[in-house]
C-alpha positions, 0 to 999 in steps of 0.5 A: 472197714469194707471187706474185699469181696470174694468169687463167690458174691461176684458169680453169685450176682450175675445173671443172663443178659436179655436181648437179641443175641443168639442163646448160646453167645448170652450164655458165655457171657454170663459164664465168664466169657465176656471181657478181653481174656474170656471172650470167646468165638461162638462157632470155636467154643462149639466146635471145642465142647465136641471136641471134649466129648469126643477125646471123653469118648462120648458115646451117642446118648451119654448123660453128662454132668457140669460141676460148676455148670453157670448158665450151661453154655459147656452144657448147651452143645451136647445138649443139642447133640442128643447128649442128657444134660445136668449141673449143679451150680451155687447161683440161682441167678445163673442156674436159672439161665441153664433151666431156661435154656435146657427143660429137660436138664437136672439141675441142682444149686449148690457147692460142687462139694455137695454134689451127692456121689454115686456113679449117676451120669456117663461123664462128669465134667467142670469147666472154668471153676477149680480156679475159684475154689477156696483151697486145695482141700476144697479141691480135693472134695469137688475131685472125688465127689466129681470121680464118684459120680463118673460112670466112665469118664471125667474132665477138668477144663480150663485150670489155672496152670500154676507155672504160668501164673506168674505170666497170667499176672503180668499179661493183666498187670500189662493192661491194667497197670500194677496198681490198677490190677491190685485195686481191682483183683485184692483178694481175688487170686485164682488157685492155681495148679500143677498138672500132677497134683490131678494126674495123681488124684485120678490114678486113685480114682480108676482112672487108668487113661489120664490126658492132661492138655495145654488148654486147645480153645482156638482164640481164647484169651486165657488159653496160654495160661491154662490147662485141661484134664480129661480121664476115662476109666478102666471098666466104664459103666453105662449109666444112661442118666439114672441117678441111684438113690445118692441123688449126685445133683438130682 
């Protein structure tokens, strides 16, 4: 009998498409934003990534971290605001794309709940993945690991919100038709979330500012079924991207 495929087989096949199309546009489709829901528009995503830094109070020089980083396309704007950049991601194909499109950047591949602690990066940021992790224990892992590398500041983008997981279903049902979405998504669920299951979390951590957001990307398909978490610490230390022995994705 064929097994029903996972999330992890899935982004572990996809790769940056070639051609003529500006890099950042390649980078969001090979990080998810290429079909109706995930589509994007290249100037709002820009605009949204600043957005995150500031309310992270990004300051001009801070290292950031992408768990789950894909291609880098949260990456590539901060990157080109002066901001030192690195992710760890579990497919070569993608982190591949992120090397290319950033040299200077620290990569790593691996699972987010290999990433090596100690507070190595001024912010620590995961952008569209706690949805495809296996469970909640497995959530629990990535959170601290991501809270352990945090020298000031964290977020959590675009998670599934798990009182409109029911909407999210419909909406695709909608299109796809019931039967057509359970033959194209079995076994393909995403793990959603409610929002003070992090507010929780974080509180433990020393994070004493905990803002959690409806998701604010202007245009953004998923957007009324997801949820973002940003946090920042009591007594931020200053990191300037030096990773200590830990490694945490060096």
């Amino acid at each position: 009998m064929k097994q029903p495929i996972s999330w992890r087989t899935i982004w572990g096949r996809r790769q940056v498409p070639a051609g003529d199309l500006p890099l950042l546009e390649r980078l969001l489709l090979a990080d998810g934003h290429d079909n109706r829901f995930g589509r994007v528009d290249i100037d709002g995503w820009h605009r949204y990534v600043l957005e995150v830094g500031r309310r992270l109070r990004l300051r001009p020089g801070d290292s950031v971290f992408d768990v789950g980083c894909g291609a880098g396309a949260f990456l590539l704007p901060l990157a080109e605001a002066g901001h030192r950049v690195g992710g760890i991601d579990l497919s070569a194909g993608l982190l591949a794309g992120a090397r290319e499109a950033m040299p200077a950047g620290s990569w790593q591949i691996g699972d987010a709940a290999s990433l090596a602690t100690g507070r190595a990066w001024d912010a620590v940021v995961s952008s569209g993945v706690f949805l495809y992790l296996d469970s909640f224990d497995h959530a629990s892992t990535v959170l601290g690991r991501m809270a352990a590398c945090a020298g000031s500041s964290l977020a959590v983008l675009d998670v599934a919100d798990r009182d409109r997981a029911a909407a999210a279903r419909a909406a695709r049902e909608q299109i796809f038709g019931a039967e057509e979405y359970a033959r194209r998504y079995a076994g393909l669920e995403h793990l959603a979330f409610d929002r003070q299951w992090f507010e929780n979390r974080l509180d433990a951590q020393g994070f004493d500012s905990v803002e959690i957001t409806d998701q604010f990307l202007a245009g953004y398909g998923n957007a009324p079924y997801r949820f973002n978490v940003l946090a920042r610490r009591r007594r931020p230390q200053r990191s300037g991207g030096r990773c200590p022995s830990t490694g945490c994705g060096r």
